[in-house]
C-alpha positions as CSV (number, residue, x, y, z in Angstrom):
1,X,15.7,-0.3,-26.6
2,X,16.0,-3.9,-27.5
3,X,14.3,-6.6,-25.4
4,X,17.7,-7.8,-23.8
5,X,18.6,-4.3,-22.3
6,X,15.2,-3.7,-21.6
7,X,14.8,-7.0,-19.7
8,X,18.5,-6.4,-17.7
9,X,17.3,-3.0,-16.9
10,X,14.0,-3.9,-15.6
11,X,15.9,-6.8,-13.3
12,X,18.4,-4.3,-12.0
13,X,16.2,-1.4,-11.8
14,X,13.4,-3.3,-9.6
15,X,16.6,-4.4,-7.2
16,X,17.8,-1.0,-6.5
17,X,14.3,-0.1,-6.1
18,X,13.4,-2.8,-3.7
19,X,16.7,-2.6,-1.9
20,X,16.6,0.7,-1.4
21,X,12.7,0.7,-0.2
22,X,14.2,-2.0,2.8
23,X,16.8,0.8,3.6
24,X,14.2,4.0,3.9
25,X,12.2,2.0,5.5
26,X,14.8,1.0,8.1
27,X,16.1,4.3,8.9
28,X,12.4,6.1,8.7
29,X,11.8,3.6,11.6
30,X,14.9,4.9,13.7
31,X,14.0,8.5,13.2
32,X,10.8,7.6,14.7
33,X,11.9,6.4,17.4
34,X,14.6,9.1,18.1
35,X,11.3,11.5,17.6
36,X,9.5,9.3,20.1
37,X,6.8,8.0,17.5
38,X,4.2,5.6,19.2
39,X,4.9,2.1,18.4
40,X,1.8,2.3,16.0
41,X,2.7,6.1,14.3
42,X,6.1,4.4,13.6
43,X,4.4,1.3,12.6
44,X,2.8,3.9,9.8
45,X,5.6,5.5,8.9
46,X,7.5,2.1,8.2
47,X,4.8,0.8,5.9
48,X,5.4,3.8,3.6
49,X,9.1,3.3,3.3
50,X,8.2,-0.3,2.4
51,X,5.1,1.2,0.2
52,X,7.7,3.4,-2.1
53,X,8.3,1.6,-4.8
54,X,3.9,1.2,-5.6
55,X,4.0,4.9,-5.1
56,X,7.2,6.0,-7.1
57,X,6.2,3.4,-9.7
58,X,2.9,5.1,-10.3
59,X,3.9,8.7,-9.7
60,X,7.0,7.8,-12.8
61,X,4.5,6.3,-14.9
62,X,2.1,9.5,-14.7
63,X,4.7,11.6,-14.9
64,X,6.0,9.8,-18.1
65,X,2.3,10.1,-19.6
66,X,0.9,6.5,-18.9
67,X,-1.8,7.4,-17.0
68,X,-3.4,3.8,-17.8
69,X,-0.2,2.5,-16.6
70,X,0.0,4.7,-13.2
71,X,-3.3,3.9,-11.9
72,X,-3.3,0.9,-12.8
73,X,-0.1,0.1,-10.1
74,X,-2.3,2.3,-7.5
75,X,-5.6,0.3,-8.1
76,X,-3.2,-2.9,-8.8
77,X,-1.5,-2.5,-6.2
78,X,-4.2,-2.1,-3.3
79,X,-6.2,-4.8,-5.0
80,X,-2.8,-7.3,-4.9
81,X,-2.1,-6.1,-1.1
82,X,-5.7,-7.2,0.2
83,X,-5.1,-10.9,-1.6
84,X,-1.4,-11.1,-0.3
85,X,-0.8,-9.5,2.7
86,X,-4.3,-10.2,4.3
87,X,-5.4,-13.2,2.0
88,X,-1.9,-15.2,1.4
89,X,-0.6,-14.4,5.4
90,X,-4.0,-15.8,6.4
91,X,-3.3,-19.0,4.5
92,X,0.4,-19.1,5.2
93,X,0.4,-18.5,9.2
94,X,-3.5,-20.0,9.7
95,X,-4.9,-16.9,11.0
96,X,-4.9,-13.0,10.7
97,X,-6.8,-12.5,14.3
98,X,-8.1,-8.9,14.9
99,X,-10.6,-7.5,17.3
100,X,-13.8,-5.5,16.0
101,X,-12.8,-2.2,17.9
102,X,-9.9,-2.2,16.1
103,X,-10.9,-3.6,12.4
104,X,-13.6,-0.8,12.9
105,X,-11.3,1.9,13.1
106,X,-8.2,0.8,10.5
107,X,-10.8,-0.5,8.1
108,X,-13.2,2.2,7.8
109,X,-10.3,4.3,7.2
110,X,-9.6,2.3,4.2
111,X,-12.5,1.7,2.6
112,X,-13.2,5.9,2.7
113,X,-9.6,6.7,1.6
114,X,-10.5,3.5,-1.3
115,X,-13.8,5.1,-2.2
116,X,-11.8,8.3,-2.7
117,X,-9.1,6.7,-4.9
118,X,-12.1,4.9,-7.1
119,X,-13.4,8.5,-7.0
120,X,-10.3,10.3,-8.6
121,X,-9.4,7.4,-10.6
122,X,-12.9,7.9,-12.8
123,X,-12.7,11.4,-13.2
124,X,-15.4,12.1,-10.8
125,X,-13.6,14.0,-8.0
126,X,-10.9,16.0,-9.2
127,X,-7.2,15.8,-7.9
128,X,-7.3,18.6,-4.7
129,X,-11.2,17.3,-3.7
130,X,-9.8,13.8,-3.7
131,X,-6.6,15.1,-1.8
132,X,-8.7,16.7,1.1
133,X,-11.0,14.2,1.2
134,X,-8.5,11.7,1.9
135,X,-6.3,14.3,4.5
136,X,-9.6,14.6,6.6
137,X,-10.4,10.7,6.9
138,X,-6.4,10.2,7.5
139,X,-5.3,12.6,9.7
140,X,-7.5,11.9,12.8
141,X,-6.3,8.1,12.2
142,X,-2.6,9.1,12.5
143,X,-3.4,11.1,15.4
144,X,-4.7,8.7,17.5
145,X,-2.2,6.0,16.2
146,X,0.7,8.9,17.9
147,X,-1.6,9.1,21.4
148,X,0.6,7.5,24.2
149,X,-1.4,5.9,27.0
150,X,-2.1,9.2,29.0
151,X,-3.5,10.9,26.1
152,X,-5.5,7.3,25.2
153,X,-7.0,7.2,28.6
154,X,-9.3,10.9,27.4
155,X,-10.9,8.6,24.4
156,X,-14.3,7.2,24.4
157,X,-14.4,3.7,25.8
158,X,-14.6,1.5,22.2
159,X,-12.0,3.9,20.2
160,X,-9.8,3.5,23.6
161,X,-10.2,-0.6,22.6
162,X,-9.4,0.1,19.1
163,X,-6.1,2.6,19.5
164,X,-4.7,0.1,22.7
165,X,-5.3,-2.8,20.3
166,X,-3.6,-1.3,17.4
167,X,-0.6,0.0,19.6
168,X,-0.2,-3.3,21.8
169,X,0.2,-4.9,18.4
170,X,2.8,-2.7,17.0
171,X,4.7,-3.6,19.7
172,X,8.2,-5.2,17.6
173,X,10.3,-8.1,18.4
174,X,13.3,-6.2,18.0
175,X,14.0,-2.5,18.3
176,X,15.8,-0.2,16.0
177,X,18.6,1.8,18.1
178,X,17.5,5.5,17.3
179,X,18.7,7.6,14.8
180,X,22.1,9.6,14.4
181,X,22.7,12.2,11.9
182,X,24.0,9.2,9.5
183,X,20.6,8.0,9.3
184,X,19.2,11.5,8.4
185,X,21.6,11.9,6.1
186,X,20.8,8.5,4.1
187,X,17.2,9.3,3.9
188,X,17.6,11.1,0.7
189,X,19.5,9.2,-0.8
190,X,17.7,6.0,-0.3
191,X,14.3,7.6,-1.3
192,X,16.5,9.0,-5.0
193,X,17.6,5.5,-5.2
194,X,14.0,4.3,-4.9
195,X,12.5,7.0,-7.1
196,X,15.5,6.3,-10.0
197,X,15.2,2.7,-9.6
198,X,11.2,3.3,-10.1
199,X,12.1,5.5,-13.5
200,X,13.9,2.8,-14.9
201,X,11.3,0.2,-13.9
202,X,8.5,2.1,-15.4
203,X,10.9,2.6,-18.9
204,X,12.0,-0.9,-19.0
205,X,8.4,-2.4,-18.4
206,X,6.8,0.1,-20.9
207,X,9.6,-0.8,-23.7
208,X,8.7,-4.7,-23.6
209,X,4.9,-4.1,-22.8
210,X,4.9,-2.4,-26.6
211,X,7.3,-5.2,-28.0
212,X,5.2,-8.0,-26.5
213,X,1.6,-6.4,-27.1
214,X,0.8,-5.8,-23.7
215,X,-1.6,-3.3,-22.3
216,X,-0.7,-0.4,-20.0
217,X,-3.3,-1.4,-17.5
218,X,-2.0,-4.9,-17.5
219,X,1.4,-3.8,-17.2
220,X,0.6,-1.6,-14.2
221,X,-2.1,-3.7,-12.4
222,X,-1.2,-7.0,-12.6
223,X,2.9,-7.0,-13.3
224,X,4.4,-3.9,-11.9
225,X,1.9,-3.8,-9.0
226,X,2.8,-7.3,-7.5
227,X,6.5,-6.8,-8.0
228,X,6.5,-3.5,-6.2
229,X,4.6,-4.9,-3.6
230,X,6.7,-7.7,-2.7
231,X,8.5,-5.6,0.6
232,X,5.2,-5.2,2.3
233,X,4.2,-8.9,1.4
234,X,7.3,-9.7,3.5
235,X,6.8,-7.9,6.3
236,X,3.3,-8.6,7.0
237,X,3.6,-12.4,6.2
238,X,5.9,-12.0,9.2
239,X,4.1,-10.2,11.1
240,X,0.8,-12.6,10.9
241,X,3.3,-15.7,11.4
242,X,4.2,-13.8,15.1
243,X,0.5,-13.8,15.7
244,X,0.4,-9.9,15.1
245,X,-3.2,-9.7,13.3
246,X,-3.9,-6.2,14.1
247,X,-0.3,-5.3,12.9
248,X,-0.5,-7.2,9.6
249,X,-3.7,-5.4,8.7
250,X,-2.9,-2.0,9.6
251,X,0.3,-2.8,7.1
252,X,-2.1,-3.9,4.6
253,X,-4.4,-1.0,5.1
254,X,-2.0,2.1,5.7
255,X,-0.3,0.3,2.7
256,X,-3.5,1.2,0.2
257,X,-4.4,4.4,1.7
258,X,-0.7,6.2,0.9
259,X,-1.0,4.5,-2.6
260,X,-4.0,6.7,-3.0
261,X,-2.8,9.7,-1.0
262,X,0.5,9.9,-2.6
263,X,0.4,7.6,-5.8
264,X,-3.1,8.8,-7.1
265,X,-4.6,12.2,-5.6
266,X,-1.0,14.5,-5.2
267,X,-0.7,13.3,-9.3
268,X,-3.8,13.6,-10.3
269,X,-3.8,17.1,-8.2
270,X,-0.7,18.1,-10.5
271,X,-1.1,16.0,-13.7
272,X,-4.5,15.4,-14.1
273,X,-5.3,11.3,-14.9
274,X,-7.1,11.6,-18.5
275,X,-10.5,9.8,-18.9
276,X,-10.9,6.5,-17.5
277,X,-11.7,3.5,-19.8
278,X,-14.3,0.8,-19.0
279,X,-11.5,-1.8,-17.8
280,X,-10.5,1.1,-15.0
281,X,-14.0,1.6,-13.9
282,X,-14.3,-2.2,-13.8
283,X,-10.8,-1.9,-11.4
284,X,-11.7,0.9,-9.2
285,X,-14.7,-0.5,-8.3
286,X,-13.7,-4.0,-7.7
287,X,-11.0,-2.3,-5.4
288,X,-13.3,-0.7,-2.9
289,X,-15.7,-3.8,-3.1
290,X,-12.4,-6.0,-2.7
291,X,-11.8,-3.7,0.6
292,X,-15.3,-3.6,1.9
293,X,-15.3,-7.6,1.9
294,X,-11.9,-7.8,3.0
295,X,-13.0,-5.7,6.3
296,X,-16.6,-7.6,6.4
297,X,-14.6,-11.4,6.4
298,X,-12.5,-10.0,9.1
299,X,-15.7,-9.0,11.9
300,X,-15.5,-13.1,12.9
301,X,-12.3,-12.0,14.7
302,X,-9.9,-12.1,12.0
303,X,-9.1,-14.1,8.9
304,X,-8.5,-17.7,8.9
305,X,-7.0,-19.7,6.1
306,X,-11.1,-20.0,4.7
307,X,-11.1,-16.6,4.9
308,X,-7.7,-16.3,3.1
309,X,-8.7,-18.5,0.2
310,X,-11.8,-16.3,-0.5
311,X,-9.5,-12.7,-1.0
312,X,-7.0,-14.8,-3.0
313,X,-9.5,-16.1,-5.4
314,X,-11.4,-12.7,-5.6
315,X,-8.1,-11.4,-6.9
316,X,-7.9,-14.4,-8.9
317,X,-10.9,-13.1,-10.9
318,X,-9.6,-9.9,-11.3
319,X,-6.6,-10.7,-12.5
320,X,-8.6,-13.0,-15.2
321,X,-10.7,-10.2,-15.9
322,X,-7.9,-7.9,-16.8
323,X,-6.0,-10.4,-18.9
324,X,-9.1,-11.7,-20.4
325,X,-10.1,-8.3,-21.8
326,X,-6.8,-6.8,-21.9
């Protein structure tokens, strides 16, 4: 396709897909809470409607046979959340404050579930051992992000601290009325528009990478990975500007580990990713390094704008790295 129609369809390609990630996300959120979802579980379930354009993105390049190109959005992607969602909210509200309890528990989460994804993305776990893996360390977290304050009061004393920190902080400014069959029925429909929107994305960036010289890893990592990311950059700018710390991490967090669940191990599982190259091993790993710092700056009681500056400029390097060798 020529470079005009490939730019117009990439412009209205990442609307729908954007537009349509607000929607699922909306009406995810009132299902929840017609279910009865704990402020935190629906806080969860929120992030990965705002999370489904990284994850269709990378599932339709895999699926399309640019494996470079797929993990690099899921590696890109989790590497562009820490620096914007954690990093840029820090700088842009002052402060990202969390308590240890509950950094402890939504941050050792992620750095197992990013270990894993480093894991599959170099070929040394294979698709289903990465998939389990990741189940076993998520599951217990979603759990006890669903416990309501009875069931909380039967924890231990510091994972009590960590689940009543999370939950008090999910608490919303504004509640969604609960759902209605209409909602249901949009569900679908919002998630094809997200997934077709992705498709055409994923075609239109590939068609102007190869006209332009540009590398799949590039394309995925750096360009299609901060686009796709831009919903949950919103949300959790907001949420650190309400002084919602816990919040704004766990959307940064829960953010990477469904990018790995669903963008990297279910392919991977099915498709099979191909042999990494030396630029991906250089991405994986500085993704689970990225997270273990990322958690380690945050044991002060949160993030301040120093804090902030320091994740930006890590992804700074990165992003020279890629370009520089790309």
């Amino acid at each position: 396709m020529s470079v005009q129609v490939a730019a117009l369809l990439f412009v209205g390609a990442f609307a729908l897909t954007v537009a349509s990630s607000i929607v699922l996300a909306r009406e995810l959120d009132r299902i929840g809470e017609r279910l009865g979802f704990s402020e935190a579980l629906l806080g969860i379930v929120t992030a990965l409607g705002a999370d489904a354009p990284e994850i269709a993105s990378a599932v339709a390049a895999l699926v399309a046979g640019h494996e470079d190109t797929g993990v690099g959005v899921v590696v890109g992607s989790n590497i562009f959340n820490l620096a914007a969602l954690l990093g840029v909210s820090a700088l842009i509200a002052g402060s990202v404050a969390i308590h240890r309890h509950g950094l402890f528990l939504t941050g050792g989460v992620a750095v197992l579930v990013a270990v894993v994804g480093a894991l599959v993305a170099l070929g040394v776990l294979p698709g289903f051992a990465g998939f389990v893996l990741a189940l076993l360390f998520l599951i217990p977290y979603v759990v006890l992000a669903a416990l309501h304050e009875r069931a909380r009061e039967r924890l231990p004393a510091a994972l009590r601290a960590a689940v009543l920190e999370e939950q008090r902080d999910a608490r919303r400014d504004e509640f969604a009325p609960p759902a209605t069959g209409y909602d249901a029925l949009i569900v679908l429909p919002a998630l094809a528009a997200v997934v077709g929107g992705a498709y055409g994305m994923v075609a239109a960036a590939q068609s102007l990478g190869d006209r332009w010289d540009v590398s799949d890893l590039i394309l995925g990592a750096l360009v299609l990975a901060a686009l796709t990311s831009i919903p949950n950059l919103i949300a959790a700018v907001r949420l650190a500007r309400h002084g919602r710390g816990a919040a704004c991490v766990s959307e940064a967090f829960n953010s990477n580990n469904a990018n790995i669940l669903v963008g990297l191990c279910i392919p991977g599982l099915i498709l099979g990713l191909g042999s990494p190259s030396g630029v991906e091993v250089f991405a994986a790993c500085w993704m689970v390094g990225m997270t273990v710092v990322a958690v380690a700056l945050g044991f002060g009681g949160g993030l301040t704008r120093r804090e902030g500056a320091a994740i930006v400029a890590l992804y700074g390097v990165f992003a020279a790295v890629l370009i520089a060798v790309g």
